[in-house]
NUTILO-785033 format. One record per residue: x, y, z of N, C-alpha, C in turn; residue in one letter. Coordinates in steps of 0.001 Angstrom, whole numbers, padded with zeros to 6 digits, always signed. Atoms other than C-alpha are relative to their C-alpha. Last residue first. Layout:
<recs>
XYZXYZXYZA;...
</recs>
This chain:
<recs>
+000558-000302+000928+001545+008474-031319-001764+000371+000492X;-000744-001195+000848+003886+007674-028954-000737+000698-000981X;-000606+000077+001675+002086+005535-026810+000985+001380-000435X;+000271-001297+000650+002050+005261-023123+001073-000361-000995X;-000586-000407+001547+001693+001738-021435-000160+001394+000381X;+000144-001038+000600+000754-000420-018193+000658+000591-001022X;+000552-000567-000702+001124-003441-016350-000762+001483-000642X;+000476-001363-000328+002391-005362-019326-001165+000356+001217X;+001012-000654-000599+003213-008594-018780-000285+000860-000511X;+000031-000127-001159+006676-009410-020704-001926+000254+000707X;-000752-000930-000938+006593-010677-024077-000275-000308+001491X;-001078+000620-000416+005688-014020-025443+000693+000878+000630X;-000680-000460+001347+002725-012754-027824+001534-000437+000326X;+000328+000854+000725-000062-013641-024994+000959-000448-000988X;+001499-000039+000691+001800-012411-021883-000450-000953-001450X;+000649+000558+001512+004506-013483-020058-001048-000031-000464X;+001480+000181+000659+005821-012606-016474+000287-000306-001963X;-000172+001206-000082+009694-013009-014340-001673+000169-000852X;-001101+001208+000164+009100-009142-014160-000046-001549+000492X;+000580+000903-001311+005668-006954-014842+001466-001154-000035X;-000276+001027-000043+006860-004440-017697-000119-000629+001335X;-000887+000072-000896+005552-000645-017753-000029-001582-000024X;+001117+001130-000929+005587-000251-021223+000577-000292+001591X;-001039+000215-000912+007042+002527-023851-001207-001074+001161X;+000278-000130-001525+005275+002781-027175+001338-000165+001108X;+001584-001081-000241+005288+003442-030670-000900-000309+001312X;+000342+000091-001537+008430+001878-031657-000970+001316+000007X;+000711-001302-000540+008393+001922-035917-000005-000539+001787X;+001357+000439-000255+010812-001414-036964-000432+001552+000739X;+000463-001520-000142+014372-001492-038355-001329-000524+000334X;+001130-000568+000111+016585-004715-038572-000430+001444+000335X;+001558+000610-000053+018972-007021-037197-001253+000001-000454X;+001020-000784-000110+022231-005558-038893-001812-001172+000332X;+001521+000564+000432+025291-007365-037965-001111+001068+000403X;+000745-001018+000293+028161-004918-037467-001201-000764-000947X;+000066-000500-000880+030473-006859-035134-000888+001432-000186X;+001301-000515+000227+029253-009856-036449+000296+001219+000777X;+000596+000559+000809+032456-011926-037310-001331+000829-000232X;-000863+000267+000974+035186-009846-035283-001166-000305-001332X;-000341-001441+000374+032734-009397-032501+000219+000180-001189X;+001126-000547-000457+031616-012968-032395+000436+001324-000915X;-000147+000013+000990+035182-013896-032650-001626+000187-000574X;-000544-000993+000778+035946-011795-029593-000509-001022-001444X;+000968-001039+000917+032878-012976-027581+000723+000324-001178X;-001094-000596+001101+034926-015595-025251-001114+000678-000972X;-000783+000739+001346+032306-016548-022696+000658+000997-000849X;-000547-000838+001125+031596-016188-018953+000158-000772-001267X;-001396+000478+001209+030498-018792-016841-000094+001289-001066X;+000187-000127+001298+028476-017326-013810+001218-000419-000748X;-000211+001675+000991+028499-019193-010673+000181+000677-001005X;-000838+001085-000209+027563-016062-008552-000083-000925-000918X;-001316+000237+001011+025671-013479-010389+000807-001028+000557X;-001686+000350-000673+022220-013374-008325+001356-000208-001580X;+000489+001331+000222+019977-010890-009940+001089-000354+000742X;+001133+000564-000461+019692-007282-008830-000261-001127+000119X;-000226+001078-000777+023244-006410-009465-001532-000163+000782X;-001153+000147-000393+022543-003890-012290-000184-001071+001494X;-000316-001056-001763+018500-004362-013253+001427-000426+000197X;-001257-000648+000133+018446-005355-017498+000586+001034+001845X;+000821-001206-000290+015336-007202-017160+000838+001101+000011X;-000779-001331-000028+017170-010362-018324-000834+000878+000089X;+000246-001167+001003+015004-013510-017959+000750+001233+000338X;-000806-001844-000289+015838-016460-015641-000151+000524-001157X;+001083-001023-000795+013199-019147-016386+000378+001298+000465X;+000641-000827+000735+015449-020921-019502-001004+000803+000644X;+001015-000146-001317+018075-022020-016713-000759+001123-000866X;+000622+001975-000794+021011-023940-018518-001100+000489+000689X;-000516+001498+000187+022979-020346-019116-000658-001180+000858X;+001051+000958+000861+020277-017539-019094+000674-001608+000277X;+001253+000532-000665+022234-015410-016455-000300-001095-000463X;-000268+001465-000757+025464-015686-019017-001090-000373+001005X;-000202-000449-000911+023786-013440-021380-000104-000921+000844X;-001103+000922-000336+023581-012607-024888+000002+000006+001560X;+000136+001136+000840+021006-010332-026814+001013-001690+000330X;-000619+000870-000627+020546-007766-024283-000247-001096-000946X;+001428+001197+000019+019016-004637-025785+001263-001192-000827X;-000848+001212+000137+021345-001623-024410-001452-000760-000282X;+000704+000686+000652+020419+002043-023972+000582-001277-000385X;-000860+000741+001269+022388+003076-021241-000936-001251-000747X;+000223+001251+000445+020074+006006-019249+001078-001103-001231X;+000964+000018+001255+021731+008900-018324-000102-001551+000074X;+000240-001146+000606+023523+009497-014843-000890+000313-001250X;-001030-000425+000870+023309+005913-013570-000546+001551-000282X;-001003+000890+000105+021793+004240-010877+000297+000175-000886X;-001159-000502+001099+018466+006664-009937+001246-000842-000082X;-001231-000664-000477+015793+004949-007754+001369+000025-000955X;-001124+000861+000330+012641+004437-008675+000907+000477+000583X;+000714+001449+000093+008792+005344-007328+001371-001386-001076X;+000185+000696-000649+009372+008297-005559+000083-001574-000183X;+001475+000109-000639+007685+010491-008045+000256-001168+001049X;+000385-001624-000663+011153+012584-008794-001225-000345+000817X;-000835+000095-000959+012747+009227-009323-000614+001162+001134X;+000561+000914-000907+009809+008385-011668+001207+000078+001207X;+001421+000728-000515+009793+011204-014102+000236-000543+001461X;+000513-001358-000879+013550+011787-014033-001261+000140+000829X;-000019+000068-000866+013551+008138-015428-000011+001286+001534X;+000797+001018-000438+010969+008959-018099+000648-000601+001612X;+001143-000684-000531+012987+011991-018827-000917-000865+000686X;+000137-000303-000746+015706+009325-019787-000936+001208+000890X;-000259+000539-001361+014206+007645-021281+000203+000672+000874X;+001264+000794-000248+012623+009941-024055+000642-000893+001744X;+000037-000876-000448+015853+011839-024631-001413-000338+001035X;-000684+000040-001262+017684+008785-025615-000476+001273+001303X;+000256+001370-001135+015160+007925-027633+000429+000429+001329X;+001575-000421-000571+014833+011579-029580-000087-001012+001249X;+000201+000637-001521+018651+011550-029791-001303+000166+000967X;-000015-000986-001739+018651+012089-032865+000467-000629+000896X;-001230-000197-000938+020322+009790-036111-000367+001202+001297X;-000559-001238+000588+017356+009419-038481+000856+000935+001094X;-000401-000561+001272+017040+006111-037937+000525+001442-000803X;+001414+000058+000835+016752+005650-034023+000749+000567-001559X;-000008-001576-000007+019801+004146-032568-001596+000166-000859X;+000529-000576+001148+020004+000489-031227-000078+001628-000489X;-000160-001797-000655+023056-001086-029909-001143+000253-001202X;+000003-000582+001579+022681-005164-029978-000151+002164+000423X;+001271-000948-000068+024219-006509-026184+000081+000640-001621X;+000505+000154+001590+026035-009415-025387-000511+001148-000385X;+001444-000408+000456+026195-009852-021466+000761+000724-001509X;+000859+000281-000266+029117-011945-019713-001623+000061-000690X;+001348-000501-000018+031875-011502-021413-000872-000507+000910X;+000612+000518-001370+035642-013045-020718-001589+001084+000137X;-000013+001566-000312+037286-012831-024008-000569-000472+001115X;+001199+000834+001361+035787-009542-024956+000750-001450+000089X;-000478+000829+000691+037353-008042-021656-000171-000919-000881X;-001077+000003+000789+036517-005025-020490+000587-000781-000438X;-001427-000361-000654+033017-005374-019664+000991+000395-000761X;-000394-000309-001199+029980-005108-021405+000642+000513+001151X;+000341+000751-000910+029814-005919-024703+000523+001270+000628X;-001199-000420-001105+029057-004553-027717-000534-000682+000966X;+000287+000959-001425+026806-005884-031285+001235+000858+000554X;-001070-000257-000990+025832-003749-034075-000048-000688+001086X;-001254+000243+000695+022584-002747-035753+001885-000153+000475X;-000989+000787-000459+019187-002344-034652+001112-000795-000721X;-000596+001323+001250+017347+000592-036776+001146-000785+001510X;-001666+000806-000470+014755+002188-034877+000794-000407-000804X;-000623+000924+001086+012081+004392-036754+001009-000175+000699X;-001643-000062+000480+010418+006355-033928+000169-000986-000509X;-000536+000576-000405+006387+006681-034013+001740+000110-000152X;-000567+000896+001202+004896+009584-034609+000742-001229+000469X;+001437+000900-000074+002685+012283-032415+000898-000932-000993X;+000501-000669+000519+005820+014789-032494-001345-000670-000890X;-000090+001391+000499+008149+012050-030665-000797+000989-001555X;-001488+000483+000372+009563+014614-028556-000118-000645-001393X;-000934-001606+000535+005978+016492-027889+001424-000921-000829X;+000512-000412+001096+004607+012655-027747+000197+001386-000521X;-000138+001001+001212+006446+011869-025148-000481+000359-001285X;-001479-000747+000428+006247+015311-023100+000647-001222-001416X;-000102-001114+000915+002559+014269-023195+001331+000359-000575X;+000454+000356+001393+002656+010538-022363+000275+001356-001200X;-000888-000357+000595+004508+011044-019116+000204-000269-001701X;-000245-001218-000266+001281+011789-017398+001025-000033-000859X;+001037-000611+000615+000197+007854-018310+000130+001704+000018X;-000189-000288+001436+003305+006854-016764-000977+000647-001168X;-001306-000621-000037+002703+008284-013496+000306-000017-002110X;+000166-001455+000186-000563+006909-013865+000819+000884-000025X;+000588-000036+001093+000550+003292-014146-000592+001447-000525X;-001113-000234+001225+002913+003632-011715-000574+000325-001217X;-000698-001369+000528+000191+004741-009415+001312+000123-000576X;+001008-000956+000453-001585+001852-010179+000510+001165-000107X;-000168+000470+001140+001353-000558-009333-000761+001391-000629X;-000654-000760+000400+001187+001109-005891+000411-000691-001741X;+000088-001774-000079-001782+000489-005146+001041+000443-000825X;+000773+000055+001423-001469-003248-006495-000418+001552+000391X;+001406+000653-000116+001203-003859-003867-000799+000544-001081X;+000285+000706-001233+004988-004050-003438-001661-000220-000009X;+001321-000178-000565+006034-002003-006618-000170-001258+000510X;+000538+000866-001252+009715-002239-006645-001178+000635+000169X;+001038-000307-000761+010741-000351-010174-000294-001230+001051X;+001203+001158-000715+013163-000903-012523-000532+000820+001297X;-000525-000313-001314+014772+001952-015408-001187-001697+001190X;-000710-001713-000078+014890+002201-019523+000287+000181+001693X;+000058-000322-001082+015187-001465-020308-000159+001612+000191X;-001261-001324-000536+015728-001994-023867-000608+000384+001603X;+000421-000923-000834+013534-005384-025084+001180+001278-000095X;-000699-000661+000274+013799-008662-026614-000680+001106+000450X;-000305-001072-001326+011467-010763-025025+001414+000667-000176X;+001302-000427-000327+010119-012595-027839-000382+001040+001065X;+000735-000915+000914+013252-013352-029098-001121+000573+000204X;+001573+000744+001069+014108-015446-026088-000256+001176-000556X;+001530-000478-000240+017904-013866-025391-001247-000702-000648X;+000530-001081+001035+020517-016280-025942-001070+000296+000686X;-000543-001385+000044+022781-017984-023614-001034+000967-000352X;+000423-000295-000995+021477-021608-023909-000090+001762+000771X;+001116-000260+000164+022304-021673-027570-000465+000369+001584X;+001379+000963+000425+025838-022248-026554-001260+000257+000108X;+000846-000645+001201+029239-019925-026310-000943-001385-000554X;+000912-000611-000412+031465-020598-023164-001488+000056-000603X;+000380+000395-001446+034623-020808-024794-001340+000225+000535X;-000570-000901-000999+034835-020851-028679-000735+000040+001458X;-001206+000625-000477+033802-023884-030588+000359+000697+001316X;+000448+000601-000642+029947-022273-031171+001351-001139+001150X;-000865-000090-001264+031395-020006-032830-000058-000445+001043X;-001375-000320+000319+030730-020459-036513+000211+000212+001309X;-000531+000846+000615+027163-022455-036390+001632+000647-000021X;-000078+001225-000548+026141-020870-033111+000862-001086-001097X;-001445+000150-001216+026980-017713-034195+000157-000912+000468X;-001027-000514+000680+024637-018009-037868+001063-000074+001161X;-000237+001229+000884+021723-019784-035855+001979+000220-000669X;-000343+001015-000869+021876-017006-032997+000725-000966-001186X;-001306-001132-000681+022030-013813-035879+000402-001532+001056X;-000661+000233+001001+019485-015983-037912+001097+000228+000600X;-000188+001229+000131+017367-015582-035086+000836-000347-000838X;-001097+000329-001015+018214-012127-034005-000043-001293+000099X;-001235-000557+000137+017164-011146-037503+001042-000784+000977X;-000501+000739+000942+013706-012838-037491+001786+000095+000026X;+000058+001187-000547+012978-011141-033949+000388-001125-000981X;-000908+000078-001279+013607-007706-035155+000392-001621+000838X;-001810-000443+000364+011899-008312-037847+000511+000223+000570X;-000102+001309+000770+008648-009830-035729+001054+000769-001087X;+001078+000429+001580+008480-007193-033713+000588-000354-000769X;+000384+001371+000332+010380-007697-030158-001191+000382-001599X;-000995+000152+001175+012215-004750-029198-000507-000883-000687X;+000069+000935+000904+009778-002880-026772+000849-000790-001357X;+000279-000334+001353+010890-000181-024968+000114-001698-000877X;-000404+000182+001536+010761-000619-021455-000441+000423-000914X;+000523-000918+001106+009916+000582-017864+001122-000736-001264X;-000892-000962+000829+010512-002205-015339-000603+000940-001208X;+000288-000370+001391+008898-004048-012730+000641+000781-000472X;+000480+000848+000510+009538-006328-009782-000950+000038-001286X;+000916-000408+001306+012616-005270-008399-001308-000436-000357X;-000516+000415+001013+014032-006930-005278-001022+000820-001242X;+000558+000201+000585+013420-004937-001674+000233-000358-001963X;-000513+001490-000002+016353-004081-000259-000932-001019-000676X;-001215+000289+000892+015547-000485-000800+000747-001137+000186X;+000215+000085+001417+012177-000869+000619+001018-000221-000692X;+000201+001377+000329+013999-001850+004006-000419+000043-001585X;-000950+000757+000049+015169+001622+004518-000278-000943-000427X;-000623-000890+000872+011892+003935+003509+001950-000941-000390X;+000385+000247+001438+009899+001881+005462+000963+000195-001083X;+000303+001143+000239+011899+002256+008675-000094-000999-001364X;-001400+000649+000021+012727+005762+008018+000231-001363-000138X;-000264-000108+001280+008862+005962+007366+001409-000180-000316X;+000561+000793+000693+008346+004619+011292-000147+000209-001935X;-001073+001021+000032+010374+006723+012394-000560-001318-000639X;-001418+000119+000575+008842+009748+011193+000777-001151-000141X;+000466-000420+002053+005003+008565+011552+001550+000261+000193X;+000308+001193+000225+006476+008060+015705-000205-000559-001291X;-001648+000217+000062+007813+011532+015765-000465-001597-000364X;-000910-000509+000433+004438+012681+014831+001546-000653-000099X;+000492+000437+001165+002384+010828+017085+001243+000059-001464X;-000410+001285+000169+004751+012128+019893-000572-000339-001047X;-001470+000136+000238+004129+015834+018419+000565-001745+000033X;-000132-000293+001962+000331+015521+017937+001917-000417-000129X;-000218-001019+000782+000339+014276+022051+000082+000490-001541X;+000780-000852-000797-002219+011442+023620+000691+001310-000476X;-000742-000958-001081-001194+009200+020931-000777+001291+001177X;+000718-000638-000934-002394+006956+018096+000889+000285+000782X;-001053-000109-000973-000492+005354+014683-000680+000812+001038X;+000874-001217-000292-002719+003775+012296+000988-000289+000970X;-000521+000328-001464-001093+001281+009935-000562+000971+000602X;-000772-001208-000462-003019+001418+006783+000604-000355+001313X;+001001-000493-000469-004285-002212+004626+000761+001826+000856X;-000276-001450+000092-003617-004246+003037-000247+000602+000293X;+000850-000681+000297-003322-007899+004133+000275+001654-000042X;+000267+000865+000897-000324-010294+004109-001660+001162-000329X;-000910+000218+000735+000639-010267+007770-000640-000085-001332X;-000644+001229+000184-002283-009027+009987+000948+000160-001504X;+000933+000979+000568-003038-005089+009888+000823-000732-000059X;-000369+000876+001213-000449-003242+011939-001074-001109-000268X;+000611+000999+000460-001500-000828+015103+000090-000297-001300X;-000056+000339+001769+000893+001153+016580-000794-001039-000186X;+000612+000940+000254+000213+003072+020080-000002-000387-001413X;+001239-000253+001048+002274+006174+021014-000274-001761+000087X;+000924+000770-000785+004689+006421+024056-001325+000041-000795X;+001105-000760+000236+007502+007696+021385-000873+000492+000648X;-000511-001175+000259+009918+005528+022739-000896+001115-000218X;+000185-000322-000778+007655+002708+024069+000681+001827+000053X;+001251-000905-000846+005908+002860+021069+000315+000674+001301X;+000904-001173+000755+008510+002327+018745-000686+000633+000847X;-000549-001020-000654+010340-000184+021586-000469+001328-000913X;+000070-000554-001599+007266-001987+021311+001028+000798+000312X;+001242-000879-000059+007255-001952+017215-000138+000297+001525X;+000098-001491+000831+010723-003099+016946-001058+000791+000440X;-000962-001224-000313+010618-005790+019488+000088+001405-000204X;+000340-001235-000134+007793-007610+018217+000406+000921+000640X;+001035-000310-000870+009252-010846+018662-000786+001155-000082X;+000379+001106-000084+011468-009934+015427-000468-000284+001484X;-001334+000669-000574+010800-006950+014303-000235-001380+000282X;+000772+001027-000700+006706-005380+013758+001651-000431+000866X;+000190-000468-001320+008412-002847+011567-000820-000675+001554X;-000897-000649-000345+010110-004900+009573+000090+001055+001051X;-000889+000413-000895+007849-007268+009376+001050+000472+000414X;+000579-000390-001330+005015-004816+007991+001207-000483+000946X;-000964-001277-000563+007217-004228+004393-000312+000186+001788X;-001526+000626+000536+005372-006850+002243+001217+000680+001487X;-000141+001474-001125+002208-005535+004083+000954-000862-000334X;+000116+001111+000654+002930-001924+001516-000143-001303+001254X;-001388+000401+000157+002855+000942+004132-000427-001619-000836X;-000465+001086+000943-000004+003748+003930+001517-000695-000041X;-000968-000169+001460+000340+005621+006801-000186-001338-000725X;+000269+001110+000403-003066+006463+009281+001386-000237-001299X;-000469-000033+001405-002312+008969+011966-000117-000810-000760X;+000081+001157+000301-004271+009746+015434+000680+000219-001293X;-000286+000270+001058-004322+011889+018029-000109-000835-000715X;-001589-000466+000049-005667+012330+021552-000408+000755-001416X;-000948+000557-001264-008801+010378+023436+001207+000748-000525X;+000510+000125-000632-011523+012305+021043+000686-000176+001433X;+000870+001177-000074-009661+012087+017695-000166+001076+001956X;-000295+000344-001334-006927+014998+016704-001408-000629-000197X;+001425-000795-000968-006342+014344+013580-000158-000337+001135X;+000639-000126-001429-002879+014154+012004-000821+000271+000183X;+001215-000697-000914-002855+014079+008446-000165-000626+000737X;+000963+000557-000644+000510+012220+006529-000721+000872+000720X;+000607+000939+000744+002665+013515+003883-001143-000763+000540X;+000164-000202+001104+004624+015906+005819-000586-000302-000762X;-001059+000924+000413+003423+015313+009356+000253+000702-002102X;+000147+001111+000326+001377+018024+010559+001057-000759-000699X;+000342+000321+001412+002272+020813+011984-000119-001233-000053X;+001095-000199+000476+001431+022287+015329+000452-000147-001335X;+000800+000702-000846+003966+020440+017575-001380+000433-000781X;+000852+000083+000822+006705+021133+016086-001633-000384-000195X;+000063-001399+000100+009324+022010+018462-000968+000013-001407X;+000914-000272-000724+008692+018809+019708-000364+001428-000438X;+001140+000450+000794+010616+017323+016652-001520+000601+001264X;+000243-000108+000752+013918+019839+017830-001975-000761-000470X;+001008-001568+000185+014353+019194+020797-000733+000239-001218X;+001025+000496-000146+016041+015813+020067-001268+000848+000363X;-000070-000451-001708+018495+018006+018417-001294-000674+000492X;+000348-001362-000001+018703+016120+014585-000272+000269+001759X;-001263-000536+000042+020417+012726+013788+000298+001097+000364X;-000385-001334-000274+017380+010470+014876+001036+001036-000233X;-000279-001105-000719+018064+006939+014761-000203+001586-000352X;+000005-001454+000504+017484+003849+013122-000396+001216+000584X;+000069-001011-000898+018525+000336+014348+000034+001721-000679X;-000659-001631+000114+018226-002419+011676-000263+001106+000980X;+000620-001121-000700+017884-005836+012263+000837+001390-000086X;-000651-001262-000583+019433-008564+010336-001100+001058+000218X;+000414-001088+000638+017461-011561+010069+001119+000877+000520X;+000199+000662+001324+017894-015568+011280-000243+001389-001360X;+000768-000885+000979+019624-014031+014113-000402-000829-000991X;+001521+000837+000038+021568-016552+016392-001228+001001-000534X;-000193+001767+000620+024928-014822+015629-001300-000530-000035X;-000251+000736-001187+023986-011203+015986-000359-001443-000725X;+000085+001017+000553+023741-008288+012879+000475-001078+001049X;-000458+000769-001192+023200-005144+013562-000310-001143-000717X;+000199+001187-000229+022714-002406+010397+000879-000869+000849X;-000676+001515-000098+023017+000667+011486-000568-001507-000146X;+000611+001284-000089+020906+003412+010499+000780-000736-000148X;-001407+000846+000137+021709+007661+011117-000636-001962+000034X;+000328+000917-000944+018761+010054+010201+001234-000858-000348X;-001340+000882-000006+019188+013449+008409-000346-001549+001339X;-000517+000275-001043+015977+015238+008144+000918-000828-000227X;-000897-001133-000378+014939+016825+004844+000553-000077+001228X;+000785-001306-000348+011671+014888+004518+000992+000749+000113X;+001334-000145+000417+013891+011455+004684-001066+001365+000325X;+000728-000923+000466+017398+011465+004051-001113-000079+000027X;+001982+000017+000833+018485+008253+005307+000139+001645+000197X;+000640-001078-000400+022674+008117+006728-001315-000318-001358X;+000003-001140+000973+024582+005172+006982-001151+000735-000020X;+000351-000744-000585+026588+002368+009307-000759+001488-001528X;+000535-000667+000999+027292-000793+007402-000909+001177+000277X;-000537-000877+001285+027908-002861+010343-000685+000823-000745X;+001272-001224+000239+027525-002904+014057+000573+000037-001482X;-000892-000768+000322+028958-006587+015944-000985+000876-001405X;+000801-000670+001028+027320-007916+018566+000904+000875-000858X;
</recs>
């Protein structure tokens, strides 16, 4: 057996240690998560309640009910049901998991508040680990797609395809679908239609400070300018048009990122850069030969293996201050990924306007 990728969970202000194990005839890696604090310590608590969850005492003991997405049950279940029996036997509490696939609460019972208790801890360490392996499956954006914006970056394909189409790499297959032009501002793993909802209200709260910034109005974009990526404009991968708003603030940039503050603070993303990098992806080796992959702009979320790079510099050189357009943005959306609504965008799960 051999122990990798040893590392520490923060959850509630407790330090917890979690190895991932990994054994030849495994079809899963299993994770072992531990305690980091004086095992004294969680008894010495015996009259509070869990942080987030209400203990009641019931008749025969205790009892706790935690919301956990059913995406997320097999992890604590394990494989034979390992996990969850040595849960209990540790603890000596009782876990009960609605069948695979339904939603529902886990209820955790006990004859002490404290075991209960420790049991709700480890069992959110649990949660709390695996979620973050969990693949994206929505994003907050800014809309790029109105119809000038979308004329522009057609002419912009037609026009690179006819002059650079020689150079390495570089074929219609590449290109963003106009229709799903976009700016990413952060992604999101909502797991069930609860928790979609309370994205949707999250964002709906972050309407006011929006509209303070925005001063009930829409922002005048202008998209103008192409950069890449990496460091090497002969070996690109992703394309990208830079937009600013017209009258040179930094109302946008002030807008996202608050938006990801918002949602890191509510739990419901996880932070991967210091400020938001406004980018709307007009190029991008994903796409090559496989018009169902869509750019959502998540850092190593997608697979990247195989990718063909392409030569960009005459690109650059030729358009390196093509202007796409200007258009009023007068919303932000939460985006449903791999989706398509009526107009060719993304889903929308939810909105807040600007105006």
């Amino acid at each position: 057996m051999d122990v990798l990728r040893p590392a520490l969970i923060n959850i509630n202000g407790r330090i917890y240690r979690r190895n991932v194990i990994k054994e030849e005839n495994y079809e899963e890696e299993e994770e072992e998560v531990s305690y980091m604090g004086t095992p004294e310590s969680e008894y010495l608590e015996e009259d509070e309640a869990c942080d987030t969850n209400f203990i009641e005492q019931t008749e025969k003991g205790y009892r706790c009910a935690i919301e956990v997405p059913s995406v997320l049950y097999k992890y604590i279940i394990g494989k034979k049901g390992e996990t969850r029996k040595r849960l209990e036997f540790d603890t000596k509490t009782s876990i009960n998991i609605p069948k695979q696939g339904v939603e529902g609460e886990i209820v955790i019972t006990g004859s002490h508040k404290a075991a209960v208790s420790s049991a709700v801890t480890r069992v959110e360490v649990l949660v709390e680990s695996f979620r973050k392996k969990q693949p994206f499956t929505h994003f907050l954006s800014f809309p790029l797609n109105d119809p000038k914006i979308q004329e522009g970056f057609l002419i912009f394909k037609e026009e690179v395809l006819q002059q650079c189409s020689q150079d390495h790499g570089v074929e219609g297959s590449i290109f963003q679908n106009p229709a799903k032009l976009h700016l990413t501002i952060g992604t999101l793993a909502l797991l069930n239609e609860t928790e979609v909802r309370k994205a949707c209200e999250h964002l709906q709260q972050c309407q006011n400070f929006i509209r303070d910034i925005t001063e009930r109005n829409p922002l005048t974009l202008e998209v103008m300018g192409i950069e890449y990526m990496n460091d090497d404009p002969a070996m690109v991968d992703i394309l990208y048009a830079k937009v600013n708003v017209k009258d040179k603030s930094d109302k946008l940039q002030v807008i996202a990122d608050r938006l990801v503050e918002h949602f890191v603070s509510a739990g419901l993303m996880v932070r991967e850069w210091d400020r938001v990098k406004l980018h709307g992806t007009v190029m991008n080796t994903l796409f090559r030969k496989d018009s169902t992959v869509e750019d959502a702009g998540g850092p190593g979320r997608q697979t990247m293996s195989e990718r063909e790079a392409f030569d960009a510099r005459n690109i650059l050189k030729k358009f390196g201050a093509y202007r796409f357009g200007e258009f009023g943005l007068n919303t932000v959306l939460l985006s449903q990924r791999y989706s398509t609504d009526c107009t060719g965008y993304y889903t929308s799960a939810g909105s807040a306007s600007f105006s």
